[in-house]
Each structure stands twice: as structure tokens, then as C-alpha cells.
C-alpha positions in Angstrom: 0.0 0.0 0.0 1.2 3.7 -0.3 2.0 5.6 2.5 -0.5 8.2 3.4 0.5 11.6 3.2 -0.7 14.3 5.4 -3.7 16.6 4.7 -1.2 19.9 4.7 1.0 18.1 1.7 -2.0 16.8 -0.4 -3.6 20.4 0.1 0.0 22.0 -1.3 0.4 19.5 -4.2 -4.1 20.8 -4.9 -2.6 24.2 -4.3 0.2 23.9 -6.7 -1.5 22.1 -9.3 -4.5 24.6 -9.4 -2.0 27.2 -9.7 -0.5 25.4 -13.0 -3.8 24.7 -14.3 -5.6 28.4 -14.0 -3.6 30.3 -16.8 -3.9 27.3 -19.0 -7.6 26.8 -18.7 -8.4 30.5 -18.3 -6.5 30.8 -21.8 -9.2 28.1 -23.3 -12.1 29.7 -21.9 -11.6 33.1 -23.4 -11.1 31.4 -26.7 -13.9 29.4 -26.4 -16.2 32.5 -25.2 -15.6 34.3 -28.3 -16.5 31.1 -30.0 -19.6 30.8 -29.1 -20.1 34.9 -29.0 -19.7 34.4 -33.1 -21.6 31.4 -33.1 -24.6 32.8 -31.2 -24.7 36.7 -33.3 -24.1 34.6 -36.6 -28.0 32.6 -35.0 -29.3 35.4 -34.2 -29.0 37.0 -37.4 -30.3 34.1 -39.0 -33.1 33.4 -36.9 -36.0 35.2 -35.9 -38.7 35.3 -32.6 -39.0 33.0 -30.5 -35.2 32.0 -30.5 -34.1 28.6 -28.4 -33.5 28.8 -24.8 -29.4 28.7 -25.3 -29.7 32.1 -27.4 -32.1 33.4 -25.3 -30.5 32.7 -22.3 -26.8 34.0 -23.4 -28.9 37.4 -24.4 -30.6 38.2 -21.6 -27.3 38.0 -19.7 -25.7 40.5 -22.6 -29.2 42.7 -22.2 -29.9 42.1 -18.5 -33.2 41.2 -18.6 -35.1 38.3 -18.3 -35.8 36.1 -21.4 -39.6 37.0 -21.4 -38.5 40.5 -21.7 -36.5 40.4 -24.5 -38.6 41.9 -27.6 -37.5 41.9 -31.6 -36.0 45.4 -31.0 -33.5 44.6 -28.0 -31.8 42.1 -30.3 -31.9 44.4 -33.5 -30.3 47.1 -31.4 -27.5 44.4 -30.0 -26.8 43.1 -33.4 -26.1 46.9 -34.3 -24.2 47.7 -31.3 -22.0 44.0 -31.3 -21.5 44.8 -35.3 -19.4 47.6 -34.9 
């Protein structure tokens, strides 16, 4: 069996690891945010009312308002301001 090791060097090897990890995956998540920011305009260009939940959830955290609240004119005035 393998010896134990104590709580303060398995939470120093988490530390250190974490601390390795962060740049690295906070590098992949800002690529993959502008991803999907394409992905989503280039839908909601395409599409029209009622859009799926995924769009309308991502836009009414870009609007600040709730889904329901979201009208035809929000997202014509986001696709002008996001187009600049």
C-alpha cells in the first residue's frame, strides 16, 4: 500500500497544481467564449422570434433582462451595437 501523506501536503500538491492549471484553462475559456459569442450573433441573425433557450439565455445576460423581456427590438439594437 502507499504511505499516506498528510492533509497539509495533499492540500499543497491541490494548491500547486491549481495554480499550474488556472492560466492554462483560463486561456481556453476566453477562446472558447468568443466562440460561441460568433456562433450565437451569426444565429441570431439568422433566426427570428421566439429563438431557443441557449440564445435566449446567453442574451438576456448581454441585455440584462429576463428572457420574457426580450422583444425583436433589443436584439436588432444588439446586433447593431455587437457589429461595430
Amino acid at each position: 500500500m502507499a504511505e499516506r501523506m498528510s492533509h497539509a501536503a495533499r492540500m499543497d500538491r491541490l494548491r500547486d497544481k491549481q495554480a499550474i492549471s488556472r492560466p492554462r484553462n483560463s486561456a481556453l475559456k476566453r477562446k472558447e467564449r468568443q466562440r460561441r459569442e460568433t456562433r450565437l450573433v451569426q444565429l441570431l441573425k439568422a433566426g427570428q422570434m421566439p429563438y431557443t433557450p441557449a440564445i435566449l439565455t446567453w442574451l438576456s445576460e448581454r441585455l440584462g433582462k429576463s428572457g420574457a423581456a426580450i422583444t425583436a427590438e433589443d436584439v436588432q439594437a444588439y446586433l447593431a451595437k455587437a457589429g461595430q
